[in-house]
Structures are given as structure tokens and as C-alpha cells.
C-alpha positions in Angstrom: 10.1 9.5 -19.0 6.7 10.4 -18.7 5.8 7.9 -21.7 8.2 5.4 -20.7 6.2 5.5 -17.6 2.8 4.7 -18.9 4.7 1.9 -20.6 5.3 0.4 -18.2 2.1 1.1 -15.9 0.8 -0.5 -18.9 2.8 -3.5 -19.3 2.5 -4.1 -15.4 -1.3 -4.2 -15.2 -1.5 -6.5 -18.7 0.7 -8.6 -17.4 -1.0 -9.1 -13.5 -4.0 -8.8 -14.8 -3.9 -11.8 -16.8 -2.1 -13.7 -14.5 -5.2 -13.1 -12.3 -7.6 -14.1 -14.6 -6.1 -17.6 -15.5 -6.1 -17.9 -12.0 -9.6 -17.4 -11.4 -10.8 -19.4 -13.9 -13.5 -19.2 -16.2 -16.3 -16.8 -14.1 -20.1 -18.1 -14.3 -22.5 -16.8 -16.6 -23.8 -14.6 -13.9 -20.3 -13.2 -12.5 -19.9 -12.5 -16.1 -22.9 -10.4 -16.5 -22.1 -8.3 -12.5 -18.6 -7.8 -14.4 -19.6 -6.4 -17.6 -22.6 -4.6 -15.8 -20.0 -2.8 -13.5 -17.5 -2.3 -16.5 -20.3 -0.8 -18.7 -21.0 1.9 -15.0 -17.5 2.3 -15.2 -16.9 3.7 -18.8 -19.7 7.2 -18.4 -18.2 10.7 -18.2 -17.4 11.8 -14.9 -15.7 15.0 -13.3 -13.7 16.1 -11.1 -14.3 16.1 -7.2 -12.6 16.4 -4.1 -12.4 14.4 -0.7 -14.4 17.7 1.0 -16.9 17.2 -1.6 -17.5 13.5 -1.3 -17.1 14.4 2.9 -20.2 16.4 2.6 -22.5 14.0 0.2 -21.6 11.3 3.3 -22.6 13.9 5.4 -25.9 14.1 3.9 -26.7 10.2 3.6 -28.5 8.2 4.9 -26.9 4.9 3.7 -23.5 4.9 2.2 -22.0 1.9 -0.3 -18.6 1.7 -0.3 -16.7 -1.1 -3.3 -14.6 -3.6 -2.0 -12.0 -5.6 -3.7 -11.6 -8.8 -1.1 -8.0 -10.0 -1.6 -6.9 -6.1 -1.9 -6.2 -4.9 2.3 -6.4 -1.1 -0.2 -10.4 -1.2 0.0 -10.7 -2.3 3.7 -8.6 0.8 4.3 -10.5 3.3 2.8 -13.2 2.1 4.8 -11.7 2.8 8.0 -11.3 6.2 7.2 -14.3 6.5 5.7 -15.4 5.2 9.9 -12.8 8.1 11.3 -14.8 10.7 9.3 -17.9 9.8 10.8 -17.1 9.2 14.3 -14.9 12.7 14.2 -18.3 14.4 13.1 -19.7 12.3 16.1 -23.0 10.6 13.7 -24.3 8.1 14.8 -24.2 5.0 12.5 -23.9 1.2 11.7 -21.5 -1.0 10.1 -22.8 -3.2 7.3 -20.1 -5.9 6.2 -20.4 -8.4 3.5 -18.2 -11.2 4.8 -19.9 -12.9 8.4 -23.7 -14.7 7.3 -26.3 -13.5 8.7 -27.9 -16.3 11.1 -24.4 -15.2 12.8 -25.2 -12.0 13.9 -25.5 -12.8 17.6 -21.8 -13.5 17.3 -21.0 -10.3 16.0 -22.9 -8.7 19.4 -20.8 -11.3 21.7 -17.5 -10.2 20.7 -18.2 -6.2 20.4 -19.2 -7.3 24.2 -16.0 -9.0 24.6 -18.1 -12.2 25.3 -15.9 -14.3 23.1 -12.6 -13.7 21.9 -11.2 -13.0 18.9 -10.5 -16.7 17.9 -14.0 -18.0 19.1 -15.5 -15.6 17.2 -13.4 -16.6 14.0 -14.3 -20.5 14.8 -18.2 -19.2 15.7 -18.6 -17.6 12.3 -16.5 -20.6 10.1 -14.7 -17.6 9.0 -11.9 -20.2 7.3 -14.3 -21.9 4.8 -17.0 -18.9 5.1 -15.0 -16.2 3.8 -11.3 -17.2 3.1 -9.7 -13.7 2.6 -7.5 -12.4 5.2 -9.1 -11.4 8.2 -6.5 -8.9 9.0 -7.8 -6.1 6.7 -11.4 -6.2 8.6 -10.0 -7.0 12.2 -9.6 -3.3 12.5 -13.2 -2.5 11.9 -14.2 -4.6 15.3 -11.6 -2.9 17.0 -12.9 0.6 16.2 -16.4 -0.7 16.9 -15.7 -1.8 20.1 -14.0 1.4 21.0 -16.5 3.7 19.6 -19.1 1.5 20.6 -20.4 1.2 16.7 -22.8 -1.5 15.7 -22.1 -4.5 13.2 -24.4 -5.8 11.0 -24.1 -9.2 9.3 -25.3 -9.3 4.8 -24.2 -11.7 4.1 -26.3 -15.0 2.8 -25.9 -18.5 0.4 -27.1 -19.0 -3.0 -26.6 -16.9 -6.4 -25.6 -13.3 -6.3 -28.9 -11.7 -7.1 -30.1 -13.6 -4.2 -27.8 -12.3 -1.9 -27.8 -8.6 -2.9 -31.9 -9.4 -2.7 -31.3 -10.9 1.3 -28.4 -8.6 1.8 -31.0 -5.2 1.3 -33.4 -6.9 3.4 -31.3 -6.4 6.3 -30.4 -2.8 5.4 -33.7 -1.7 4.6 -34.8 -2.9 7.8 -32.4 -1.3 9.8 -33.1 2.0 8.4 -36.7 1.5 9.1 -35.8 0.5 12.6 -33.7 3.5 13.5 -34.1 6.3 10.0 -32.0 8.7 12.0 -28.9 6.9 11.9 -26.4 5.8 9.3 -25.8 2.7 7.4 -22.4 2.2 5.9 -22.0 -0.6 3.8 -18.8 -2.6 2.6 -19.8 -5.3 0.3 -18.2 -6.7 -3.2 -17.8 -3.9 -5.8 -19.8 -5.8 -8.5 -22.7 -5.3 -6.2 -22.9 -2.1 -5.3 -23.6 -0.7 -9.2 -26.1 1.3 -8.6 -28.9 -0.8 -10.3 -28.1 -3.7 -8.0 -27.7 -3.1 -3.8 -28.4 0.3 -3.9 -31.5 0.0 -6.0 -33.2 -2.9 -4.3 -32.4 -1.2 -0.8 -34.3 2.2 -2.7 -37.3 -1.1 -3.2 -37.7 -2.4 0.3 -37.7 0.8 1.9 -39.7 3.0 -0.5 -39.0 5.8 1.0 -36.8 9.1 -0.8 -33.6 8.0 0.9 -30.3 9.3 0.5 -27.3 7.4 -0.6 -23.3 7.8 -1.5 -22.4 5.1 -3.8 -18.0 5.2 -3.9 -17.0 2.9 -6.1 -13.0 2.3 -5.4 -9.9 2.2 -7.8 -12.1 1.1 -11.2 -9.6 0.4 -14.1 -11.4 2.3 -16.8 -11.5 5.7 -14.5 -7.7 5.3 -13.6 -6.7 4.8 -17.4 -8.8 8.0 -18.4 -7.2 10.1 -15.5 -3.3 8.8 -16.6 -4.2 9.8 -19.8 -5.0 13.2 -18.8 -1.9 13.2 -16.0 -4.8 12.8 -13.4 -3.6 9.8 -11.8 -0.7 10.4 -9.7 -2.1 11.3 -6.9 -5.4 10.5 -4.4 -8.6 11.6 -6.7 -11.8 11.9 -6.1 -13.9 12.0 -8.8 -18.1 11.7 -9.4 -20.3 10.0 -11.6 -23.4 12.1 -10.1 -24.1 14.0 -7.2 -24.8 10.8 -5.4 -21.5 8.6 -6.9 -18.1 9.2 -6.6 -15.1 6.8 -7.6 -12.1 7.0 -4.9 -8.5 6.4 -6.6 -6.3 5.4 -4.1 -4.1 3.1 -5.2 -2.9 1.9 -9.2 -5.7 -1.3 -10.6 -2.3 -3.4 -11.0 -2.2 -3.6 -7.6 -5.3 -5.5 -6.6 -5.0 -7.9 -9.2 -1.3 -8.8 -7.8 -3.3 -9.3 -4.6 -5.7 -11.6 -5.7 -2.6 -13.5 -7.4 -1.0 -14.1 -4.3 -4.2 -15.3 -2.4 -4.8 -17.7 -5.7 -1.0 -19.1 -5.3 -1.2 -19.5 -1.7 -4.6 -21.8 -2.4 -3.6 -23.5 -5.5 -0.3 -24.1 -4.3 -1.4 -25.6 -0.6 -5.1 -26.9 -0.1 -4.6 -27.1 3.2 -3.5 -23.7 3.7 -5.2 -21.5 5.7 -4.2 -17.8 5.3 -6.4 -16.3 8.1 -4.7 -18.9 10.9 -1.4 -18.1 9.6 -2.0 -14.7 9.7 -3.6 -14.3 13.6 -0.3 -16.5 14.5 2.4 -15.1 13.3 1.3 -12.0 11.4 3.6 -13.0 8.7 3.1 -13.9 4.8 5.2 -15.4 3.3 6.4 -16.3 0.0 5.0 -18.1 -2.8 7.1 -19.9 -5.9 6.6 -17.0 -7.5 7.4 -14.1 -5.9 11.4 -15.0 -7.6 9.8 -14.1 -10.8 7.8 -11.4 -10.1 11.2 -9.7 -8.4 12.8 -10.3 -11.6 9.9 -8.6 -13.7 10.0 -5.8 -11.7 13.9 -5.3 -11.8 13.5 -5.4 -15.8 10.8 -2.8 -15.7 12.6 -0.8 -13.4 16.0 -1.5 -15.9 14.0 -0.2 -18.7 12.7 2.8 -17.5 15.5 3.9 -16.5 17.3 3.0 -19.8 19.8 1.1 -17.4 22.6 -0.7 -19.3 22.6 -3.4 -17.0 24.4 -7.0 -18.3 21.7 -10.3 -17.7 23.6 -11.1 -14.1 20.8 -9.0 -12.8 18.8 -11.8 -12.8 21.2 -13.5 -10.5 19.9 -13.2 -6.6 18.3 -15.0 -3.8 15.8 -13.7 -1.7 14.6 -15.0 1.4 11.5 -14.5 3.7 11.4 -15.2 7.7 11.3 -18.8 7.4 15.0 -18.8 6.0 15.9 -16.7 8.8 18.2 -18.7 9.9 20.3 -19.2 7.0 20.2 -15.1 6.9 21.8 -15.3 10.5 24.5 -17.6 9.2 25.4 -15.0 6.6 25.3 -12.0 9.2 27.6 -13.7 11.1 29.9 -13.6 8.3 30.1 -9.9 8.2 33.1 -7.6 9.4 33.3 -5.6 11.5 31.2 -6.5 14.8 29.3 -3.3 14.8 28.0 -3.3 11.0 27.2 -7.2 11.8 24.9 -6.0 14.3 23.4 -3.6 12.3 22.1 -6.2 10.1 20.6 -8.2 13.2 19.0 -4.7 14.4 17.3 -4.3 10.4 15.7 -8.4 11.4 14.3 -7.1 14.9 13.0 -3.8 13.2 11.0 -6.1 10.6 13.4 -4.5 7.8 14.3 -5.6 4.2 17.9 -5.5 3.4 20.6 -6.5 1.0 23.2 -8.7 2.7 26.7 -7.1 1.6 28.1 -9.9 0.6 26.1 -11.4 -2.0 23.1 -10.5 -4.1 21.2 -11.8 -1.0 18.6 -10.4 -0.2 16.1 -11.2 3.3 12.2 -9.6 3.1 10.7 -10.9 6.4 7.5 -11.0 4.8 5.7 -10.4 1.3 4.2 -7.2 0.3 4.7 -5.4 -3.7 6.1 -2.7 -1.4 9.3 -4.3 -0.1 10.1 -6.6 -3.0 9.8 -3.2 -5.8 11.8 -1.9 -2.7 14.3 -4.6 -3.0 14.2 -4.3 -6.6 15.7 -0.7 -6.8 18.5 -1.7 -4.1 19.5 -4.3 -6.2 19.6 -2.7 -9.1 21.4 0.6 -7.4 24.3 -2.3 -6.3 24.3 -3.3 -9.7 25.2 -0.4 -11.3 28.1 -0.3 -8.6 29.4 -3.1 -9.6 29.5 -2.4 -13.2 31.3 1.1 -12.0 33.8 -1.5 -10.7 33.1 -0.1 -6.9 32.9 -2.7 -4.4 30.6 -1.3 -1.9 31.2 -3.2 1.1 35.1 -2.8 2.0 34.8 0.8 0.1 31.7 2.0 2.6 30.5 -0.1 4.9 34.0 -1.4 6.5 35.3 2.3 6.8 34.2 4.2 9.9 33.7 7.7 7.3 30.2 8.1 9.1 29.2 11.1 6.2 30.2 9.0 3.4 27.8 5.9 4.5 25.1 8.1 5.2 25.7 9.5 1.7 25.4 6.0 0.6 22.5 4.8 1.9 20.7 7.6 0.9 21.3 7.0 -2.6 20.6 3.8 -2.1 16.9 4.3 -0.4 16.0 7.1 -3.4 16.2 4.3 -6.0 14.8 1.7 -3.9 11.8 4.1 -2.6 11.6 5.5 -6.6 11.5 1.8 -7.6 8.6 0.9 -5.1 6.5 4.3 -6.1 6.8 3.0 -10.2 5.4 -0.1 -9.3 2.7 1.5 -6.4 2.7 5.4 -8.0 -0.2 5.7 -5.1 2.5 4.6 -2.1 3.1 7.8 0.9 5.7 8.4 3.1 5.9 11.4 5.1 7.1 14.6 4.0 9.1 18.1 5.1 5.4 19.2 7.2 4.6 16.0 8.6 8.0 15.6 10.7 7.9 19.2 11.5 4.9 17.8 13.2 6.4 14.7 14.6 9.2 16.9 16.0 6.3 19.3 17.8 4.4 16.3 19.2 4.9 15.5 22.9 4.5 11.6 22.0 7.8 11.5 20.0 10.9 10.2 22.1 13.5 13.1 22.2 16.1 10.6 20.4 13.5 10.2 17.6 13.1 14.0 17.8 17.4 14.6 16.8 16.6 12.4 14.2 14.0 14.2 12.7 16.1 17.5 13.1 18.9 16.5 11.6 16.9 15.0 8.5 15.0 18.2 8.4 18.7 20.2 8.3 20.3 17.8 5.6 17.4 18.4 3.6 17.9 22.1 3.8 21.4 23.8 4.2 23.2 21.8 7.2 26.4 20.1 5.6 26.6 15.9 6.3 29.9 15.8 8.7 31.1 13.9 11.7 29.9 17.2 13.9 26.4 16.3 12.7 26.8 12.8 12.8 28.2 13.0 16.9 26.9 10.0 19.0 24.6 8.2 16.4 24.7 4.7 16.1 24.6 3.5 12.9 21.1 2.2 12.5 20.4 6.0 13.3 22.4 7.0 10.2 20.1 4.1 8.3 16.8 6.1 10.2 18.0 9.1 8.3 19.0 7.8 5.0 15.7 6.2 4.8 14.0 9.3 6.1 15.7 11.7 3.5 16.2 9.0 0.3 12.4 8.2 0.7 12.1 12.0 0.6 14.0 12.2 -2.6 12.4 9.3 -4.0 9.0 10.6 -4.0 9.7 14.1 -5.5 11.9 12.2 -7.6 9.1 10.1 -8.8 6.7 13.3 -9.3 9.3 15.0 -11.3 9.5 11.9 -13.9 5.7 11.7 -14.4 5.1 15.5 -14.3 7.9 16.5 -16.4 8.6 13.9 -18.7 12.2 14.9 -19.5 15.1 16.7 -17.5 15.4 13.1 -15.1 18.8 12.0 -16.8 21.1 14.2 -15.3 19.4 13.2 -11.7 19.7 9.4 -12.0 23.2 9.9 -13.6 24.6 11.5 -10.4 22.7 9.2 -8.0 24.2 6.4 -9.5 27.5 7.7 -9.4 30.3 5.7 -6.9 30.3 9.3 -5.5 29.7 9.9 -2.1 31.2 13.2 -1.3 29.1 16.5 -0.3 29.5 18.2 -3.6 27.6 15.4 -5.2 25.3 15.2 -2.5 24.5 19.1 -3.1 24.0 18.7 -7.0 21.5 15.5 -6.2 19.6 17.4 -3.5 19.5 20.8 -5.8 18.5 19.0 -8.5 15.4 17.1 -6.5 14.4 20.3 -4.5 15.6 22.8 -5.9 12.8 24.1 -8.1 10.0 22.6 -5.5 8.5 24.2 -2.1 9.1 20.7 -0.9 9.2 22.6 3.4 5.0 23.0 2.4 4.2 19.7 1.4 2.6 16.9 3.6 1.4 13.4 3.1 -2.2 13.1 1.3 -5.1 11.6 3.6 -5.8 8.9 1.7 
């Protein structure tokens, strides 16, 4: 499978890729130079580093640059751990951010001060036609700032973009100058920080032997050069120099299917404001084409898996929160009382879900996560159906408690394995981290049983109505999600490790068999040959 997975990467990030670009447009003579500048960065040797490694050479700067993508929440993430780092090791530094203009900066001091609120600020800054790109992803950084007592600074200015990276290292230089002893770290477009633009007019203004950490995030060349050497799996840290590292935390397909969405959501509604939709409701929701991006995804997924699947696959509905109440309608078609309130308890948990009456299926709001997600649990229904198993009076009528567990754990492996072939970089926790959970005074005692009795399927307790005693059956979802999502990810690692031996695996998950014995042969065949009880999710 290992091939049929690059395939695929491949034929993802072609085909988002492009779709990107003939959104954007034709870029101007001088985005095309930042572009082929960064690209022509992007293809020298590098090696191999780690997150300790790039720790220390932060550590050890003075000003740090770190790449950000705008439309891609990914970069903004990395950012604020790259914030946790430093205020764990209690430095003292600044935050330098690209988006709010710089004859705002006294608005930036009012709301750290809680002088204005959040909205005022926004409407202070003209964050809607300043910036555009969802506020959500750098929300986070005020909050932090106001908690840690951190310092904003505002880069950003008009005109071209040498201009700005000229203004922008104006500000920078001069805060080091002002206070040498404390750190500056910067999040500003990833053309810009190359390190003969930002970083080397900074070096200019200050002449001074300065030390800086460029990290340059998720670059396509350095991903395609890692996948070709089975590098690219998991989080990597690799370096350019001593003073630039590139930080791979996520798969290049994904930012592009990022800016797509932001691109649909303008082009399709002028008036559209994603930032006030966002602080209202903290929902997005779909575009026209999310229906056809589902349906890529399903035949991806169909072809990896060498899936004999006839064309009806391409025959479902999906709805987002705004059609909630057509969802409702169908719930309240559902037999018997207690599964029909299961569904209503996956809406008020925020969940994704197949209605089981229909290739139906309700994502309260968009992310590539939940539709791949979706994706797999269509696809693991449709198999069902061609086994001539009717799922819903077969399973989800009965009261066999074991035998729905059983189910929906099959059914959250293929949907999780789906969502980690389209986002390889995507964590959930593993064996150590709710060992954890389980030790931590903040987790509720009824989360705690939970946890357990994952922790016990997982290993040698048998899936009976003993075990089962006094759980409602959104519990028994809790845990099929818990242990299929297990499953799924070693599942996934297997596949692009191996390359070969995955047939067997799929063939027994998508059996219509939901008794223990198959259960054992699944689990044996995921875990078996894996210290799965010593693995954790990865920090970044």
C-alpha cells in the first residue's frame, strides 16, 4: 500500500493545489519573484533535527521568525506552542504579528488592558477589510498575552511587499534596540521570512551580531523529499543551518484546501464576512463544493483500498448546522426512542454522524477532518450493503450491547484511517496519554470507567454485557471512538511503513462480523506486533 499511498498523497495535493491557484489568480510580478525566491530556499540539502534541537537554537535567539500560511489555522498553531515553550522556560519576550497595521498599536495595548473588548478592538483595527483571514486562529495569541502578561507588537504597513518587510524590520530592529535582553518572536507571511528578506534587513537596521531562528513551516519541496525517503509520517524537524529549521507538521495538501475554502466563501458571497460569522456562532459552514470534494475523497479512499464499490457511492447528502432542522426531522424518524436520542446527544456533542436510514449524513461544521471522517463511514456502510447486511435493524435496533460496540468500532477505524490518508499529520491520543487522563484528578470519575474499560478492550478484557453494565449508549459510542481511533492510527502506520501485509486487516474489518473472535483477530492483527501500551501523542 505504501505506493498506492503516495499515489494518492500525490494526486490529492495536484489536484488542491491547482484548484488553489486558479483561485488566486494570476500573482503580480513581485509575488511571483517572493514565490520563486522561497521555492529556490526551499529546494537546498538539509538534515535531520529534532524539536530539542530547534528548542535550544530558540533558546539561544535573540529574534525568532516563524512562516505563516494565513488561510491555514496549522501555522497559527505552531506558534502558540512555540509561545508555551518560552513562557515554560519563563524568557522574557514580545510578540510580533503580521496582520493589525501599525499606526494601531495603541489598540493592541487597550485590549491586553482589557480597555476595549474583543469586538471594539476587531472594529478599531478594520480587522474585516484589513486582514480578512479568520481571526480565530490568532485570538488565542491575545488570550495568552493577556494571561502571561506578553507584549504585542503591530508590522504590519501599506504598499508593495519589499516596502513592508522594509517598515515591518523597522519596528523589530527598534524594539531590540529598546530592550536587547528580551525576545522577539515574529509571525509574518512565509514568503517573507526567506532569510534574504525580514531576517536580513532586521540584521541591517540593527547592525549588531544578533541571533536569530528562522522556521520555515510545512514547505512542499522538504515534505516531498522526506516521503520519498519514508520521513514524512510523522512531526519532523529538520534544518537548513544552524540558525534555520523547517517544522513539518501537517501534509502541503492541506493548506492549499484551506485557502480554497477561504477563496469559495469570497468568490461565492462578497458580502461575506468570515471573521463576523466566526465570533457569532463559531461555525463554518459549507460551500457548493464541499459535495464534491466528499466525493473525491471517497474515490481516493475506494482506490486505496482496492474497494470494489459499484458508482452508488456517489449517492449521499450531507448537511451542515444550517440544515439542522431537516436532520431533526429525520431523527425523529428513528426506532427505538433510546437510539433516537442518541443521535440528538451526537448534535449537542458537536458530532458528525451517519443517519441510519439513509446515506445522510449531518457535519455541524466544515473541517477536511470530519468530511475524510465521513468519507470512511460511508464507505464502511457501503461495503455493508454490498455484503447484503442491513445495519440498522441488524445492530442498531437490537439491545446486543457487545455487538454494537463491536460495530462502531469498526466503523470509527475506517472513518479515523480515512481522515489520517487525507491529513497523515492528524493525532489522537494514545494507550499513555489516557493512562494519564485516568491518573489526573481533573478527569470526572465517569470519564475515568471509560477510559478503563477502553484501556482493558484494548488489552485482554473480553467485550460482554458484564463490561458493558450501566452504560448508556453514547458511552459505548465514547469507547468505540476511543479504541477504533486507536486502531486507525496504528492501522494507518502499518500501511505506510510496511507497504504490504494490510489486506487481511481491512478484509476482516469490513466483514458483517461482529462477534469477539473477529474482534480478537482485528485487534491481534493491529497490535499485535506493536508496543502500542508505550506510545503517546507527538507534541506537535
Amino acid at each position: 500500500m505504501k505506493n498506492s499511498l503516495e499515489n494518492v498523497h500525490l494526486s490529492i495535493f495536484n489536484y488542491l493545489k491547482s484548484k488553489a491557484q486558479s483561485l488566486e489568480g494570476k500573482p503580480s510580478a513581485q509575488l511571483l519573484a517572493y514565490q520563486k525566491d522561497q521555492q529556490k530556499f526551499a529546494n537546498r540539502k538539509f538534515s535531520d533535527s529534532s524539536i530539542r534541537e530547534l528548542t535550544e537554537a530558540i533558546e539561544q535567539s535573540d529574534i525568532i521568525y516563524l512562516g505563516d500560511f494565513h488561510t491555514f489555522d496549522q501555522s497559527t498553531r505552531n506558534l502558540e506552542r512555540l509561545i508555551r515553550i518560552l513562557t515554560s522556560k519563563r524568557h522574557d519576550f514580545v510578540i510580533a504579528l503580521e496582520f493589525v497595521h501599525v499606526k494601531h498599536q495603541e489598540y493592541i495595548d487597550y485590549f491586553l488592558s482589557n480597555h476595549i473588548t474583543e469586538l471594539e478592538f476587531l472594529e478599531s483595527i478594520n480587522y474585516k477589510e484589513s486582514w480578512r483571514f479568520p481571526w480565530t486562529y490568532y485570538r488565542r495569541f491575545f488570550e495568552i498575552a493577556k494571561k502571561e502578561d506578553i507584549p504585542i507588537l503591530a508590522l504590519n504597513t501599506n504598499g508593495s511587499l519589499k516596502s513592508r518587510d522594509h517598515q515591518a524590520s523597522k519596528v523589530i530592529a527598534k524594539s531590540y534596540k529598546e530592550n536587547p535582553e528580551r525576545k522577539i518572536l515574529v509571525l509574518f507571511g512565509e514568503y517573507h521570512i526567506v532569510p534574504d528578506k525580514l531576517p536580513k534587513k532586521v540584521m541591517e537596521m540593527t547592525k549588531k551580531d544578533i541571533i536569530h531562528t528562522i522556521i520555515n513551516q510545512n514547505l512542499d519541496d522538504v515534505y516531498w523529499k522526506l516521503n520519498k525517503d519514508k520521513k514524512a509520517i510523522n512531526d519532523k524537524v529538520v534544518k537548513f543551518s544552524k540558525r534555520e529549521y523547517v517544522l513539518i507538521t501537517s501534509s502541503p495538501w492541506l493548506k492549499y484546501e484551506s485557502q480554497i475554502y477561504w477563496y469559495e466563501h469570497l468568490s461565492e458571497d462578497p458580502d461575506f464576512d468570515i471573521h463576523e460569522y466566526i465570533i457569532e456562532t463559531g461555525a463554518i459552514n459549507f460551500s457548493d463544493n464541499v459535495p464534491e470534494n466528499f466525493a473525491f475523497i471517497c474515490d481516493e479512499v475506494v482506490k486505496t483500498l482496492s474497494l470494489e464499490l459499484s458508482s452508488d457511492i456517489e449517492d449521499f447528502h450531507l448537511y451542515d448546522h444550517i440544515k439542522l432542522d431537516y436532520v431533526r426531522k429525520e431523527i425523529n424518524k428513528i426506532k427505538p426512542l433510546v437510539l433516537r436520542n442518541f443521535y440528538y446527544d451526537l448534535i449537542t456533542r458537536g458530532r458528525s454522524f451517519k443517519l441510519p436510514t439513509s446515506d445522510r449524513f449531518f457535519c455541524p461544521n466544515y473541517s477536511i477532518n470530519r468530511i475524510s471522517y465521513l468519507a470512511g463511514t460511508h464507505i464502511f456502510h457501503k461495503v455493508q450493503e454490498k455484503n447484503k447486511f442491513d445495519v440498522y435493524p441488524t445492530i442498531l435496533q437490537k439491545t446486543n450491547r457487545p455487538n454494537i460496540l463491536r460495530f462502531f468500532i469498526k466503523q470509527c477505524t475506517i472513518a479515523y484511517f480515512s481522515s489520517k490518508l487525507i491529513n497523515p499529520y492528524r493525532k489522537c491520543d494514545l494507550y499513555l496519554d489516557y493512562k494519564k487522563l485516568i491518573r489526573s484528578k481533573k478527569t470526572k470519575d465517569s470519564k475515568k470507567r471509560l477510559y478503563k474499560i477502553a484501556l482493558g478492550i484494548l488489552g485482554n478484557k473480553e467485550i460482554d454485557k458484564e463490561l458493558l453494565k450501566g452504560l448508556r449508549l453514547k458511552d459505548i459510542y465514547t469507547l468505540a471512538r476511543i479504541v477504533g481511533h486507536i486502531f486507525g492510527d496504528h492501522l494507518f502506520a502499518f500501511c505506510y511503513s510496511k507497504g504490504k501485509g494490510h489486506e487481511k486487516i481491512f478484509r476482516n474489518i469490513f466483514k458483517s462480523d461482529f462477534s469477539q473472535e473477529n474482534f480478537d483477530v482485528i485487534k491481534d492483527q493491529i497490535l499485535g506486533n506493536i508496543n502500542y501500551k508505550e506510545m503517546s501523542k507527538r507534541m506537535f
